[in-house]
N, C-alpha and C positions, 0 to 999 in steps of 0.2 A: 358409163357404158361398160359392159362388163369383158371387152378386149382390152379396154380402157386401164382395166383395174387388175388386167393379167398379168398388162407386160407393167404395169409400175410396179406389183408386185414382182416380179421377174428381176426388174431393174435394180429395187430395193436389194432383192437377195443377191444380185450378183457384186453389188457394190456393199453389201457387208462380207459377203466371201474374199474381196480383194480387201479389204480393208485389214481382216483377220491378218490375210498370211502376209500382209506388206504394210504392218503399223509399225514395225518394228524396227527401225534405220540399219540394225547390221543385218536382219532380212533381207533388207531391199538391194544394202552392197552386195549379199552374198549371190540372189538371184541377179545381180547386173553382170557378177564376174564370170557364173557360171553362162552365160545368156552371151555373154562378149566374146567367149571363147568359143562357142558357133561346133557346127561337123561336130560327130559323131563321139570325139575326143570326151569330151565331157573333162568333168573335175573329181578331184576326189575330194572325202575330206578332209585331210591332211593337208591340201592345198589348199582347200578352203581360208581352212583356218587361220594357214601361213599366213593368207593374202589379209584377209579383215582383222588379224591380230588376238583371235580368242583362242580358248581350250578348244580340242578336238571335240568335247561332248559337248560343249555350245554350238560345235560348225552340225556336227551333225541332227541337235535339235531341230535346229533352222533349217538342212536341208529337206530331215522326213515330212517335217509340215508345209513345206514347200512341194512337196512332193503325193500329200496326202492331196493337196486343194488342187493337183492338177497341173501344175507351172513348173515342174520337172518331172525328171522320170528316172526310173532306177536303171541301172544297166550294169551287169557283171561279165567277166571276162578278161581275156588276155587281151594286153594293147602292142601293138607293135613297138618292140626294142625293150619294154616291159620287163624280162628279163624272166628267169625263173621266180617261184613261188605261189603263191596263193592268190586268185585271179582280184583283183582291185575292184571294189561297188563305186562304180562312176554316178554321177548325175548330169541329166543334159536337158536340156530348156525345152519343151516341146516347143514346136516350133508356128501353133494356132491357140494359145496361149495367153488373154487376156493383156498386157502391158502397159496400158494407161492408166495407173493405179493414183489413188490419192494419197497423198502425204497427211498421216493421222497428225494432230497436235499436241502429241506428248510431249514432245522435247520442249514446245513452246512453253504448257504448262508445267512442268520441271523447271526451265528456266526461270517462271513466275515467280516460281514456290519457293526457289531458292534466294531472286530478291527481296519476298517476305520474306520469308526468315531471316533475312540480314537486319530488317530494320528493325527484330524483336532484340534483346539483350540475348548472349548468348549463350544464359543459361535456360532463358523461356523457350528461346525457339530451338535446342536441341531438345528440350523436354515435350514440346509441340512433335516434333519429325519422329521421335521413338516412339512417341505416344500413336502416330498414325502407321507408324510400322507394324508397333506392336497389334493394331483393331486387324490389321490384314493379316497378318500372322496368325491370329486367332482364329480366322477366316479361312484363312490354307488348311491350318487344321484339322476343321471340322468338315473338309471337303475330303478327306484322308481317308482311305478303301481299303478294305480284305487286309493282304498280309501287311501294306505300309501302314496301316491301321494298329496290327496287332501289333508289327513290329515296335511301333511306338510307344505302345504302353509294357514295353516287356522291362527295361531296365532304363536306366539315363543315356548308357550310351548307346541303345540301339534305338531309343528319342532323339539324340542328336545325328545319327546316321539318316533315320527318317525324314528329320529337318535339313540334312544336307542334298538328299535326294532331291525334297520338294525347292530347295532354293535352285537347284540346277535346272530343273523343268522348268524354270521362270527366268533360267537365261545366266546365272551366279556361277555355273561351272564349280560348284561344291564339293569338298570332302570331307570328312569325319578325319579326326586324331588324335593318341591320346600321349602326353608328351608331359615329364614330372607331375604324374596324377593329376593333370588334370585336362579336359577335354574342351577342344577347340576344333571350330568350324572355319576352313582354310577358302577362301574364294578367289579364285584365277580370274575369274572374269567379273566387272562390273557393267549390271546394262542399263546403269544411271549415265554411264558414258562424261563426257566433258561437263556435264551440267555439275556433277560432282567433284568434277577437281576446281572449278568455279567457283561453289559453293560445297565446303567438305562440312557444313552442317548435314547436308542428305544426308550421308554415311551413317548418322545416327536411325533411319530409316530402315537401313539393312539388322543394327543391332536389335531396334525393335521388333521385326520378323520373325527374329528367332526370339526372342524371348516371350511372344505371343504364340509361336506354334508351342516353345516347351511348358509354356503354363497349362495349356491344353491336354498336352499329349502326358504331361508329370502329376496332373494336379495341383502345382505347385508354382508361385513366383519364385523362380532361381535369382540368381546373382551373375547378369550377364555384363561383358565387357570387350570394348574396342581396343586388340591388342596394334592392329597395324592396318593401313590403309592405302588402297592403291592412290585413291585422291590425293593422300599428303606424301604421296613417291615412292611409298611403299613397292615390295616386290608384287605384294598380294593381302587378299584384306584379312585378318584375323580376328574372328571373335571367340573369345574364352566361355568355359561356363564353369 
């Protein structure tokens, strides 16, 4: 019937739009906290952050896509006791706003991936995890627009700037820096999460990323390497090139 075939289609889309903005577990904390704190107050994200434990430009990825799909909303302004300065961009829960979202299976299969790889030897199954790092890497790449594009092919280190960009957009909290001639990509944030301190074979996943965006963006297989890891207690993860 073709009312039939409306609302399953309907249905279908509304449940890949919740899926999108709430696949992601520190998403889903971040719109619980801002959503818990109810009236007018909203969050910033500064607080955001504080509360789920990432970089500011992680909280705030998560809130504008949050915010794009509908399930917050912006709001600027002085808050009472606030104090002088420059009015703060709140975010607040709309409050007719979809909520019974499903919980995507990423973590599960993360978790999978990481039991495989345990039962490989440990020099196959890190050679496995970069190797599928590196295919998406190459992937992100080739997805790469206008100036992050041009940027990319201008010099190395403004490839490694582009690939720091692009690992941030996917949740890494990324920077560029260049420290005794040589360049490293610094990340605050990992959104491999506990599956990674689990299993600190992933991390070889993140090293692959980048060395499939710079093969792309350089022409060239560089010489990349795992200087430090949040998995293994590190302060933050460092990849050298």
């Amino acid at each position: 019937m073709p009312g039939s075939a409306s609302s399953s289609a309907s249905f279908n889309a509304t449940v890949s739009a919740i899926t999108d903005a709430f696949g992601d577990p520190t998403r889903r904390a971040i719109y619980l906290y801002v959503r818990d704190r109810g009236g007018d107050l909203g969050a910033t994200t500064s607080a955001v952050a504080g509360h789920v434990g990432v970089h500011p430009n992680v909280a705030r990825h998560h809130l504008d896509k949050l915010a794009a799909g509908g399930y917050l909303e912006v709001q600027t302004g002085k808050v009472a006791g606030g104090g002088a300065g420059r009015p703060s961009k709140r975010y607040v829960a709309v409050a007719d706003a979809v909520t019974d979202f499903p919980v995507r299976s990423d973590d599960l299969l993360l978790s999978l991936l990481g039991r495989a790889l345990t039962r490989m030897s440990p020099a196959d199954a890190e050679a496995m995890a970069e190797e599928v790092g590196a295919e998406y890497g190459r992937a992100m790449a080739a997805g790469l627009r206008g100036e992050q594009l041009e940027a990319g092919h201008r010099s190395l280190r403004s490839a490694i700037q582009a690939v720091a960009d692009a690992l941030t957009a996917h949740g890494f909290a990324a920077h560029a820096e260049s420290r005794n001639d040589q360049l490293r990509i610094i990340n605050d944030h990992c959104p491999f999460g506990d599956v990674a301190t689990e299993h600190p074979v992933i991390c070889a996943v993140d090293r692959g990323m980048v060395r499939g965006m710079l093969s792309e963006l350089t022409d060239g297989d560089l010489d990349v390497t795992t200087q430090s890891s949040l998995a293994a207690g590190d302060t933050f993860c460092t990849t050298a090139v």
